[in-house]
Steps between C-alpha positions, in 0.01 A plus 500: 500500500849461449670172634706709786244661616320211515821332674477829755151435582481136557861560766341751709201288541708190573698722737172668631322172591808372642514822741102452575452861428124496339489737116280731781823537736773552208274780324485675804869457556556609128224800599326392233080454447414203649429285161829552338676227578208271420525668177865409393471160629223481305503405088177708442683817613793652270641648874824463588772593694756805441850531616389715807264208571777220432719750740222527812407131397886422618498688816196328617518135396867578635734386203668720222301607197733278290368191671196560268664435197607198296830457524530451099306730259125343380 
C-alpha cells in the first residue's frame, strides 16, 4: 500500500471514530457490503478507498474531500 492511501485510510477512521459512526453504519451509508470498511481499515486487506468513496466519504463525515489529504505530498 502506498503511503497516501495509507494516509487516506488512517483520516477517515480518525474522523469516523470521532463521529461514532460504527465501520457497520458508514458501509451502509457508502451502500457498500457490510465488511468493507473493516477491510480498508484493516492491513490484511489490500481494500481501499476510490475517489467516489473519498467524495461520499466527505458528504457524510461532513468536511470536503480535500480534508483527507496531507497538506504536503508523502
Amino acid at each position: 500500500m502506498e503511503p497516501i492511501e495509507q494516509y487516506v485510510i488512517d483520516t477517515v477512521r480518525r474522523m469516523r471514530i470521532e463521529k461514532k459512526i460504527s465501520q457497520k453504519e458508514l458501509s451502509y451509508a457508502l451502500n457498500l457490503s457490510i465488511g468493507f470498511i473493516g477491510n480498508v481499515e484493516s492491513s490484511k486487506f489490500r481494500a481501499k478507498y476510490n475517489l467516489s468513496h473519498i467524495n461520499k466519504l466527505a458528504e457524510i463525515l461532513e468536511c470536503s474531500p480535500k480534508d483527507f489529504l496531507p497538506e504536503i505530498p508523502l
